[in-house]
C-alpha positions as CSV (number, residue, x, y, z in Angstrom):
1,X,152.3,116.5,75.8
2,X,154.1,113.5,74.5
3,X,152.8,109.9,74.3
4,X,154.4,108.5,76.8
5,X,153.8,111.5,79.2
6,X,150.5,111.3,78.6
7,X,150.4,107.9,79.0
8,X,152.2,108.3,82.5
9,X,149.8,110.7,83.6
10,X,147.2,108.5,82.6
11,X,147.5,105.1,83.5
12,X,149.3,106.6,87.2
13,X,146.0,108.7,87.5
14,X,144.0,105.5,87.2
15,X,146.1,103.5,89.5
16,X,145.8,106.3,92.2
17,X,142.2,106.2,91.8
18,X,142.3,102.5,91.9
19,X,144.4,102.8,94.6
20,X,141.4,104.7,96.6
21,X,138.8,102.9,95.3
22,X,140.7,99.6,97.3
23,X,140.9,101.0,100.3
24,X,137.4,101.7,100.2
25,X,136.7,98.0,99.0
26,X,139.0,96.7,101.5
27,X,137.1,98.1,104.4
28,X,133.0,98.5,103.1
29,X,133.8,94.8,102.2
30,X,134.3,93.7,105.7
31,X,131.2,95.8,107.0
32,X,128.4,95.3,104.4
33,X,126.9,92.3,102.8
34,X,126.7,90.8,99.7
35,X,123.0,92.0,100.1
36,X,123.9,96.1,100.4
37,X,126.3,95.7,97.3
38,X,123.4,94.4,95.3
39,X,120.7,97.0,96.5
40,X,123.6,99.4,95.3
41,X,123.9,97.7,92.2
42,X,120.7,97.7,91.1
43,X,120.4,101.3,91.6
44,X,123.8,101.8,89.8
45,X,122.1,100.3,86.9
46,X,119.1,101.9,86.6
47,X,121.0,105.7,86.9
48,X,124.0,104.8,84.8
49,X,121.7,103.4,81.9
50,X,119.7,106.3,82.0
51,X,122.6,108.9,81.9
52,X,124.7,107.0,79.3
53,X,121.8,106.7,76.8
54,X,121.3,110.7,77.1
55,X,124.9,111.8,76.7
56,X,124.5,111.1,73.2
57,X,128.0,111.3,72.1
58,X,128.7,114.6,73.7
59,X,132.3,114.2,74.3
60,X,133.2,112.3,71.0
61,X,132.1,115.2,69.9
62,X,134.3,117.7,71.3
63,X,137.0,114.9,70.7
64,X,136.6,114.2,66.9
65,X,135.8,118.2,65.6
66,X,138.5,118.8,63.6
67,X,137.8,122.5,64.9
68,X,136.4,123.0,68.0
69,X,135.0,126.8,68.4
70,X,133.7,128.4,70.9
71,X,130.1,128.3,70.4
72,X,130.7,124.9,69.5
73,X,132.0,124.3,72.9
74,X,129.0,126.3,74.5
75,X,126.3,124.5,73.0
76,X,127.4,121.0,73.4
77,X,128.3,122.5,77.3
78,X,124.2,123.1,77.2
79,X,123.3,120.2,75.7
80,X,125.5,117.9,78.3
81,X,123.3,120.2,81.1
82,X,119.6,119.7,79.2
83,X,120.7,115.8,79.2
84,X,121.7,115.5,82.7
85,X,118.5,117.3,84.0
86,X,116.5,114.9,81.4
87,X,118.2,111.7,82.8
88,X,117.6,112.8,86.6
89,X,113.9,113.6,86.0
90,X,113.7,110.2,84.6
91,X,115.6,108.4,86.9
92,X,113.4,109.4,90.0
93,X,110.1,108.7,87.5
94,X,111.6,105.2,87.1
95,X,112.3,104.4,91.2
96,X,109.3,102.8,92.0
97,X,109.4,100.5,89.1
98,X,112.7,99.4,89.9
99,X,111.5,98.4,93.3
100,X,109.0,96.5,91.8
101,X,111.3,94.9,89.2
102,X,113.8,93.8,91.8
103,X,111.3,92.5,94.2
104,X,112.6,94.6,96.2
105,X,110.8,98.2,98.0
106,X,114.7,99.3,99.5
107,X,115.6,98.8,95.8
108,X,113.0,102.0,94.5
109,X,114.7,104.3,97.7
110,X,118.1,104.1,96.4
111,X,117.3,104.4,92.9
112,X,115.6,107.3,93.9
113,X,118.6,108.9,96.4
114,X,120.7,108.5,93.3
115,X,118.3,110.0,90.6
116,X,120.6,113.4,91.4
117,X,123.8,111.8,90.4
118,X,123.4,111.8,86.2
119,X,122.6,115.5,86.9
120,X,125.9,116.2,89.1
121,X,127.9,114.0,86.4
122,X,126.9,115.9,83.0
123,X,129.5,118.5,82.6
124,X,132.4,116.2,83.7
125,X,132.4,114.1,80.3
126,X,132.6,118.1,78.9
127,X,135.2,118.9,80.9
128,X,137.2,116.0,80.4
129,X,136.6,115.7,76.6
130,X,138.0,119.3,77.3
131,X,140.8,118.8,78.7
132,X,142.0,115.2,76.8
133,X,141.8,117.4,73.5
134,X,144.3,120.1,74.5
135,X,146.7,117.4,75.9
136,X,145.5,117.9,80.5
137,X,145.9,114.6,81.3
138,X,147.1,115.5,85.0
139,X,143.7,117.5,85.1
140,X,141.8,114.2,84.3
141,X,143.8,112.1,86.7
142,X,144.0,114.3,89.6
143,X,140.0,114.8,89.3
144,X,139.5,111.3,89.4
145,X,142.2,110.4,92.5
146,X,139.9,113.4,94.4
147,X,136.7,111.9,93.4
148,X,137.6,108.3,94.7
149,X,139.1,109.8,97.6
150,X,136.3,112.0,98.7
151,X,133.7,108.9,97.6
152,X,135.6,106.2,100.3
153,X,136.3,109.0,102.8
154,X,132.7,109.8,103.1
155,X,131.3,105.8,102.7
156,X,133.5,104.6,105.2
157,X,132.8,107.2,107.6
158,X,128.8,107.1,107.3
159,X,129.0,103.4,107.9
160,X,131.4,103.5,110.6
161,X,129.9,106.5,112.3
162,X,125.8,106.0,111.3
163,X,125.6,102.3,110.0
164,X,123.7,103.0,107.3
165,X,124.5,99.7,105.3
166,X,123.7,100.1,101.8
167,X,122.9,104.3,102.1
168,X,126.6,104.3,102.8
169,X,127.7,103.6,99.5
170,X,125.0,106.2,98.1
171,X,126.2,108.9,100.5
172,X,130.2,108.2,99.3
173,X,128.8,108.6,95.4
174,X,126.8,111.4,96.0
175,X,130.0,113.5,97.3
176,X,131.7,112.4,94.4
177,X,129.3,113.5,92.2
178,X,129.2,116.6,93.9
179,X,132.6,117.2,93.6
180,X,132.9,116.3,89.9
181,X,130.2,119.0,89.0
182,X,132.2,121.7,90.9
183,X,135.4,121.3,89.0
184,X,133.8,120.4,85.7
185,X,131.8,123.7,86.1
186,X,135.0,125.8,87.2
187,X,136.9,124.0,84.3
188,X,134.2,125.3,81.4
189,X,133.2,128.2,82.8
190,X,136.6,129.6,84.1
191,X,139.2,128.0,81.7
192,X,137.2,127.0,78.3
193,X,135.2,130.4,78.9
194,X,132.1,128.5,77.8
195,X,128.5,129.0,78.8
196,X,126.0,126.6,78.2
197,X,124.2,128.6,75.8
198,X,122.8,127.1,72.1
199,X,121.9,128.5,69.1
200,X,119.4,127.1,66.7
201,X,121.9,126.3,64.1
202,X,124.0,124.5,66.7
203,X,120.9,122.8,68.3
204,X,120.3,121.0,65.0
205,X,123.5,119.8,64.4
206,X,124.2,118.1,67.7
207,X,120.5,117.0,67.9
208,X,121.5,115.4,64.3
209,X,125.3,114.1,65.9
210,X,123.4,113.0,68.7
211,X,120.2,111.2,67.3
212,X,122.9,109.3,65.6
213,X,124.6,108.2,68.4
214,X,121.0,107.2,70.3
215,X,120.9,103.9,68.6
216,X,124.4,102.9,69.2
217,X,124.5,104.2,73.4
218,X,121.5,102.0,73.8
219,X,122.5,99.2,72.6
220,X,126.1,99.8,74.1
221,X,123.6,100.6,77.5
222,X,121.5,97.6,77.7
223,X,124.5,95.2,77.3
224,X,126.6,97.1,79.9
225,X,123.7,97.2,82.8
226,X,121.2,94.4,81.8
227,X,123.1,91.5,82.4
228,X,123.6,92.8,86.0
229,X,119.7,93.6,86.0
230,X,118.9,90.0,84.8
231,X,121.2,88.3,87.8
232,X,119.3,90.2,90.6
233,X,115.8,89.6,88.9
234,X,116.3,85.9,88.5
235,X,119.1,84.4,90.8
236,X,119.0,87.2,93.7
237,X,120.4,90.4,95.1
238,X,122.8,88.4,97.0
239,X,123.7,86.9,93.7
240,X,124.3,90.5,92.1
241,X,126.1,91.9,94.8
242,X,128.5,88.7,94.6
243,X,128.4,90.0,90.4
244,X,129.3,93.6,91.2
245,X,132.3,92.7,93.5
246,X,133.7,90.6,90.9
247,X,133.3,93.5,88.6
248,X,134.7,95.9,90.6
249,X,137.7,93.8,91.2
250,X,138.2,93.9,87.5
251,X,137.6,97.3,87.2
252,X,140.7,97.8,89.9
253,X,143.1,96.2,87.0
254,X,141.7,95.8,83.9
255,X,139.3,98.5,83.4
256,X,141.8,100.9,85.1
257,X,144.2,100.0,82.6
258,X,141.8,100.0,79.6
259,X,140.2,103.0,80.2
260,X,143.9,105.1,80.6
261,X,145.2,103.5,77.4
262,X,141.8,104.8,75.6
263,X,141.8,108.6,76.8
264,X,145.1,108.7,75.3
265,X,145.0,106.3,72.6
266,X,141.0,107.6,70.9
267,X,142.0,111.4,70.6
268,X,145.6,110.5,69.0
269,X,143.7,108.3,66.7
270,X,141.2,111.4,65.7
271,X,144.2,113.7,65.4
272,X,146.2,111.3,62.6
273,X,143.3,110.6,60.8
274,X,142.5,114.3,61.0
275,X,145.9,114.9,59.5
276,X,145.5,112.4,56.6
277,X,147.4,109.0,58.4
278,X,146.0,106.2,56.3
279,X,142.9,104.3,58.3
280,X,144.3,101.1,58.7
281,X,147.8,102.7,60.5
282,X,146.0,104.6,62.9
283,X,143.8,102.0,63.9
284,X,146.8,99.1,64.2
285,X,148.7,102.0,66.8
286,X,145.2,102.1,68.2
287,X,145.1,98.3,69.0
288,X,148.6,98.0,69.8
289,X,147.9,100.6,72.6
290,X,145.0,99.0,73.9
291,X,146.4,95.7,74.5
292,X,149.9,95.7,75.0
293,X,149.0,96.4,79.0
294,X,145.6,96.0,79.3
295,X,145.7,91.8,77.8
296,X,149.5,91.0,80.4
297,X,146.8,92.3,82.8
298,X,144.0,90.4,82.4
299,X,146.1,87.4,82.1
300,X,147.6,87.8,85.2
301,X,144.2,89.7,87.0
302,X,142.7,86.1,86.0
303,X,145.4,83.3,87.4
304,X,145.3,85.6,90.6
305,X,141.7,86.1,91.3
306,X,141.6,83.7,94.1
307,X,144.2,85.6,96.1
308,X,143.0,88.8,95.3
309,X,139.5,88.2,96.1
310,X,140.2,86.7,99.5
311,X,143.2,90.2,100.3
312,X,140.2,92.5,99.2
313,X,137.1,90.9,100.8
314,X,137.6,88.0,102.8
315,X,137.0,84.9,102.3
316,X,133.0,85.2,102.7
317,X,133.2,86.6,99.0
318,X,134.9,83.6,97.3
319,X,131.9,83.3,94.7
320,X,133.0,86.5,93.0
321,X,136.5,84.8,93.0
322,X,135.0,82.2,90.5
323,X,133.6,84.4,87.8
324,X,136.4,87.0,88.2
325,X,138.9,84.8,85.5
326,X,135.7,84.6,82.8
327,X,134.8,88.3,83.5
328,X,138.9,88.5,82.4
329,X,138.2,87.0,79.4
330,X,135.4,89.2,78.4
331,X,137.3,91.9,78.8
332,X,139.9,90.6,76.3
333,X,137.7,90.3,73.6
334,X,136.4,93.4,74.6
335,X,139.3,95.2,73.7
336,X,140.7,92.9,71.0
337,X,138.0,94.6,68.9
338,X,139.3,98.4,69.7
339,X,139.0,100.9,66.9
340,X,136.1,99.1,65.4
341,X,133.6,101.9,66.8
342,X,135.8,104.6,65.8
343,X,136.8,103.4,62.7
344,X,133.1,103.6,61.6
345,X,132.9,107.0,63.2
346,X,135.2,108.3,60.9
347,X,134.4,106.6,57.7
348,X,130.6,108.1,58.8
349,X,129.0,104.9,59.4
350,X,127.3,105.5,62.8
351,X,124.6,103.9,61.9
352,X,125.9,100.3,61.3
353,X,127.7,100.7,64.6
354,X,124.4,101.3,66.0
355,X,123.1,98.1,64.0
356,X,125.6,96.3,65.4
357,X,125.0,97.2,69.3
358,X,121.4,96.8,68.4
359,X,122.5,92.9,67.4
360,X,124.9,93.0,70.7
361,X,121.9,93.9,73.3
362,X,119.8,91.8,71.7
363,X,122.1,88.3,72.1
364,X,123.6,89.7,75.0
365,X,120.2,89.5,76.9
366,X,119.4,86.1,75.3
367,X,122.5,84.7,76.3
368,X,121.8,85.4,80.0
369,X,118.5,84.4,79.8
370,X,119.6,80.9,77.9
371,X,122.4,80.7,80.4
372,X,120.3,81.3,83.9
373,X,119.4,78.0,84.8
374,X,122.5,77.0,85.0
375,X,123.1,79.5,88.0
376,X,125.3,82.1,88.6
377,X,128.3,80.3,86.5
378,X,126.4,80.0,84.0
379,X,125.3,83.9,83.4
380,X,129.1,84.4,83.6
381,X,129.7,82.3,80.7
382,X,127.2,84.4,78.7
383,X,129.0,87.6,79.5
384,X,132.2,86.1,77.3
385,X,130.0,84.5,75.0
386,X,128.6,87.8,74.3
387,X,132.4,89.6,73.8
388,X,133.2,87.0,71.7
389,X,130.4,87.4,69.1
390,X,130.9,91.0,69.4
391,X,134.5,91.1,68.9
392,X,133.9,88.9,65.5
393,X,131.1,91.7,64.2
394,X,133.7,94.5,64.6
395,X,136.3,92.5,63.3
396,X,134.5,91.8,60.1
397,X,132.8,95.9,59.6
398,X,137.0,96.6,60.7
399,X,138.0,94.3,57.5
400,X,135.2,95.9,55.5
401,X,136.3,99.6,55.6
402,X,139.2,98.8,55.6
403,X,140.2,99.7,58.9
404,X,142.4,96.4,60.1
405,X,143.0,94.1,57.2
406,X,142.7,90.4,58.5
407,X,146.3,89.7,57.7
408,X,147.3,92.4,60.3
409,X,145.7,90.6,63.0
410,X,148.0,87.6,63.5
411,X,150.8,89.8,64.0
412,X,149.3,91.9,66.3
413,X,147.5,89.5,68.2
414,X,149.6,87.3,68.4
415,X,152.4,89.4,69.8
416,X,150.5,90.7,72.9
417,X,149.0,87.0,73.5
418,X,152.8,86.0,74.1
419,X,153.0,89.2,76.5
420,X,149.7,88.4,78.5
421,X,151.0,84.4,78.5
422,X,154.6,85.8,79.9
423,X,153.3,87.9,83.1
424,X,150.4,84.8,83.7
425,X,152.9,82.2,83.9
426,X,155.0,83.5,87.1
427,X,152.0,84.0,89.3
428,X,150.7,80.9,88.0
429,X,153.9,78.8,88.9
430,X,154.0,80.9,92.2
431,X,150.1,80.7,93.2
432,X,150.3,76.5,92.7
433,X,153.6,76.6,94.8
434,X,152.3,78.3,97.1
435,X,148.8,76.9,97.7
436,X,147.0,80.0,97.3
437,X,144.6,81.3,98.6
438,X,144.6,78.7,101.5
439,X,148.3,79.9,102.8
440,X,147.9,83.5,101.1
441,X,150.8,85.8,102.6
442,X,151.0,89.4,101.3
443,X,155.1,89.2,100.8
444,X,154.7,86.6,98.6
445,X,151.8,87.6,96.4
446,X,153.6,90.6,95.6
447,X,156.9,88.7,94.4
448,X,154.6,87.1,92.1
449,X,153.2,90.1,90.8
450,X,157.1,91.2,90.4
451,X,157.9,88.4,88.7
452,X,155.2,88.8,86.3
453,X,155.8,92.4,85.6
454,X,159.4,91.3,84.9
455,X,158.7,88.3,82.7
456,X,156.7,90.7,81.0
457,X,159.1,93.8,79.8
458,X,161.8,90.9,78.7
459,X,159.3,89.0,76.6
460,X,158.7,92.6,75.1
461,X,162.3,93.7,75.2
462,X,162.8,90.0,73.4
463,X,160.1,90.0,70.5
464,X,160.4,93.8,69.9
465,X,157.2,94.8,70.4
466,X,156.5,98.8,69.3
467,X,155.9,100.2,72.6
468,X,158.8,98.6,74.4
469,X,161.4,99.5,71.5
470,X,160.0,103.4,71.9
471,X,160.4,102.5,76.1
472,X,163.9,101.9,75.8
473,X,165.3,104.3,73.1
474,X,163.8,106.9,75.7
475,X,165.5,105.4,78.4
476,X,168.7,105.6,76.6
477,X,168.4,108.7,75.9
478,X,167.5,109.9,79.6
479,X,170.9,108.1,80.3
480,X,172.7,109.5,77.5
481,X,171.7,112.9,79.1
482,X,171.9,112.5,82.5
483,X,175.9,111.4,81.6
484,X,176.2,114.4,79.7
């Protein structure tokens, strides 16, 4: 499949499932509390850390082999399956302290009613890994559209039908767990012909890939979910729930975004440097990727987050509105510094990427804790201040090996800064003409977002940037043919 097919596929996937996961947030927002999100998040953090520290690097596995055989195949498929029945065993073990932790005896219950879920998720990031290699990103998207789908059919009907408040939102994410581990299951078993069966040779070298990776996915672990753990502990659960709406809002732009540019962009960038294209290329068409969308985004995600917090929730939720531009900013940083983990990964250097989210989870934490007093602003604050350190260490162990020289970076970053400053502006100019939120009307707030989108591709078409001189020689050419 070509780049920009895959790319399509992709990033349409994502906005279908973001597309789902609105109309789920739309509704659930109007019939639970700040209170229920928290409880869920809470859980969410508890499960999540859990399952992402014993993945190990599974799928960056099946990504980077230069050859992937089958028994290679079967015995990181049983490796995903030992993980997944580790992390739900210790999940349900941990329930009763995160009650206590989070003050909080509703908090232990729905840790525990989710303890199944990192179970039900292990063979997906197989699957997927699976599928990404040999070019199936419609497989990938069309899972996810059917997992959002199935997780808001089944939340909003539980609270509509039973009322079930926070046990709502479990329900929804247990069917889509549920459904992820059927398809990932059919996918190995039926496709890949795999079995999850390991042999003592292969048990040694994915222990060894994985011990590796331990280091760096809890470090990565504790800075994703702590934060979030630290804001229920010491400001609230209504506080967190205000915190995971914010994020989630996010998530429905940026994260969408980010996370469709990377499943293409990461297994291209293993494949050239597989093939011999010098480091320090793969990694600039690596960046360029990541940030020629995702940053115009953000930008715009950020001067808009009034509006689009008071369309999605209401205007009960306005606190999340507030942290929602610093969240953007985090982001940014976030993926200003893409490449840097697989950049070490390649020149074998896993273990200063571990040193470094070691570092990360370390001043992440202290950040937050330095920053609490201050409120609920001020833990925002510490979330950037965090991405911004971090996105200085992987620029520096980047410039080290090599990977992204510093005199790369003004070119690059400064090209896609004038892209995220071009679709800001419009929505900008329209939101303060408009007096949003306070007179918010749909038809308008999405001629802004037009505008922006437009003001975007000419400042593209104007500088040249990479992806939109490849956009439109393939749009002449479609032309060119369809004339023929």
């Amino acid at each position: 499949m070509n780049r920009a097919r895959a790319i399509g596929w992709s990033v349409g996937g994502q906005f279908a499932t973001a597309v789902a996961s609105l109309l789920s947030t739309v509704i659930l927002a109007r019939l639970l509390t700040p209170t229920d999100y928290g409880l869920f998040a809470y859980a969410l953090a508890i499960y999540a850390t859990t399952q992402w520290l014993l993945q190990m690097g599974m799928s960056q596995y099946v990504l980077s082999e230069a050859e992937l055989t089958p028994a290679k195949l079967d015995g990181v498929f049983a490796m995903a399956m030992i993980q997944g029945l580790a992390a739900t065993a210790i999940v349900a073990v941990l329930a009763p302290a995160a009650g206590w932790f989070g003050e909080n005896r509703l908090i232990g219950w729905v840790t525990l009613a989710v303890a199944i879920v990192p179970f039900l998720n292990s063979p997906e990031a197989i699957s997927d890994a699976y599928w990404v290699r040999h070019g199936r990103f419609s497989g990938v998207a069309i899972l996810q559209i059917s997992k959002a789908l199935s997780q808001t059919a089944v939340s909003i009907a539980a609270e509509l039908s039973l009322h079930l408040g926070v046990f709502s939102l479990v329900l929804g994410l247990l069917a889509s767990s549920l459904l992820s581990f059927v398809v990932a299951i059919v996918v190995l078993v039926k496709e890949a012909r795999s079995k999850p069966v390991i042999d003592r040779d292969q048990w040694r070298v994915l222990r060894r890939f994985g011990a590796r990776f331990f280091a760096l996915t809890l470090g990565q672990a504790i800075t994703s979910q702590a934060p979030g753990l630290v804001i229920g502990r010491l400001l609230g659960i209504e506080k967190l729930g205000y915190f995971n709406r914010s994020s989630a809002a996010l998530d429905l732009i940026g994260k969408t975004l980010a996370g469709a540019t990377a499943r293409v962009g990461a297994p291209r960038f293993f494949r050239e440097v597989n093939s011999g294209v010098p480091h320090e290329q793969a990694v600039a068409e690596l960046q360029e990727l990541m940030l020629f969308i995702v940053w115009p985004a953000l930008a715009g995600l950020a001067v808009l987050a009034g509006p689009i917090v008071s369309l999605l929730y209401g205007p009960r939720w306005e606190l999340a509105a507030q942290a929602l531009p610093i969240l953007c900013l985090s982001i940014a940083f976030d993926q200003a510094r893409s490449g840097g983990s697989e950049i070490l990964l390649v020149r074998d250097r896993v273990g200063v990427n571990a040193w470094i989210e070691a570092a990360h989870a370390v001043y992440a934490i202290g950040f937050v804790l330095i920053a609490a007093p201050w409120g609920f602003s001020g833990v925002i604050w510490a979330r950037a201040a965090d991405a911004i350190v971090t996105f200085f260490l992987y620029s520096w162990a980047m410039q080290r090996l090599g990977g992204l020289p510093w005199r790369v970076w003004p070119r690059l970053l400064g090209g896609n800064m004038l892209l995220a400053a071009s679709a800001a502006a419009p929505a900008w100019i329209f939101m303060h003409h408009w007096n949003w939120p306070d007179t918010l009307d749909f038809g308008r707030f999405v001629l802004a977002i037009g505008a922006s989108v437009l003001a975007w591709v000419a400042v593209g078409m104007l500088i040249r940037h990479p992806y939109f001189v490849v956009g439109g020689e393939m749009l002449k050419a479609r032309l060119a043919a369809g004339r023929n």
